[in-house]
KOLTOR-267783 format. One record per residue: residue in one letter; x negated, y, z of N, C-alpha, C, O in turn. Coordinates in steps of 0.1 Angstrom, whole numbers, plus 5000, padded with zeros to 4 digits. Layout:
AXYZXYZXYZXYZ...
REM end
This chain:
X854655371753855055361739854355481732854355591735X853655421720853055541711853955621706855155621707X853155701698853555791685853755741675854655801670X853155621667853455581661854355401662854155321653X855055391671855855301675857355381674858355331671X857255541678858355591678859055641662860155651657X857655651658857755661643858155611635858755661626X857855431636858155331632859655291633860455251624X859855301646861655301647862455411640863355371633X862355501640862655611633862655571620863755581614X861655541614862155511601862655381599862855391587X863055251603863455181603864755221605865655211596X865155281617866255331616867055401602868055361596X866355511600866955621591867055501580868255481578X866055391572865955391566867355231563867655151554X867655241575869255081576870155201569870755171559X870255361578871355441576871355431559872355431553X870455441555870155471536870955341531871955341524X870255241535870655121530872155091531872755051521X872755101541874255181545875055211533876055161528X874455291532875155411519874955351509875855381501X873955271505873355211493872355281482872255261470X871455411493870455421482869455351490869055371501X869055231475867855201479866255221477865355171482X866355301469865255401469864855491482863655521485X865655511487865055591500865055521510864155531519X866055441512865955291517864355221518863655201528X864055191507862655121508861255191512860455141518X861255331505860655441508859855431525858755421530X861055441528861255471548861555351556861655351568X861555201547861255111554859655071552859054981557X859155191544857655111542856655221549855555201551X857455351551856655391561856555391576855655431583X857955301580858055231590856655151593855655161601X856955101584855754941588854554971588853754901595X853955081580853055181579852355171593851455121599X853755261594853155361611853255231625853055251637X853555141619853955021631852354951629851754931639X851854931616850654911617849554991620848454931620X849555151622849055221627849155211638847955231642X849655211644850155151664849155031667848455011676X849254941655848554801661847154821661846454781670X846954881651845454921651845055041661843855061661X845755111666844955221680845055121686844055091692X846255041687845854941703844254891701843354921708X844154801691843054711689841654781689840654721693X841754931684840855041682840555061701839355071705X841455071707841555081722840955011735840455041746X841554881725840554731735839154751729838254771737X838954761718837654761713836654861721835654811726X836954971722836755061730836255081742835255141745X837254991751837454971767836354821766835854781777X836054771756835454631760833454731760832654711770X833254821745832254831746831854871754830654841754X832254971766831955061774831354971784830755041792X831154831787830654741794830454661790831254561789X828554681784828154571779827654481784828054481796X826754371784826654251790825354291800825154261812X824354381789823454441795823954521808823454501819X824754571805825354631823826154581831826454641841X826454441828827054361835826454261840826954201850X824954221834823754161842823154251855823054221867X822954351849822454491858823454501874823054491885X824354511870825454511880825254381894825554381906X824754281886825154111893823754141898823654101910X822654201893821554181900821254281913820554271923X822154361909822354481926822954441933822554451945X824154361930824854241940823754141946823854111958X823354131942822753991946821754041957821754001968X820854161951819954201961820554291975819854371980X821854281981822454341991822854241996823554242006
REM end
C-alpha cells in the first residue's frame, strides 16, 4: 500500500466526518484531495510498470535468445 493510497483514505475519511456535521465546504475540499492523491497512486503504479517494462528492451531480449540458442 502506498503513500498516497493512505492519503486518499484519510481524506475520504476525514472528509464523510465533515459531511457528518454538515460542513460542506471542507467536506468537498478533502474529498477532492482524496481523489487527488488516489490518482497520484495510479499514476506511480503506471509510472512503475512503465519503468520495469523499459529496463528490457526487445533489443535485449533478442540478445538474450541468441546466447540461448548458441549453448
Amino acid at each position: 500500500m502506498g503513500i498516497w493510497t493512505i492519503a486518499a483514505a484519510v481524506c475520504l475519511i476525514v472528509a464523510g466526518l465533515f459531511l457528518h456535521r454538515r460542513n460542506f465546504d471542507a467536506a468537498f475540499v478533502l474529498a477532492v484531495l482524496g481523489v487527488v492523491a488516489w490518482f497520484l497512486n495510479y499514476r506511480s503504479q503506471i509510472r512503475r510498470k512503465t519503468v520495469e517494462d523499459k529496463e528490457t528492451t526487445p533489443d535485449e531480449e533478442e540478445a538474450s535468445d541468441e546466447d540461448d540458442e548458441e549453448e
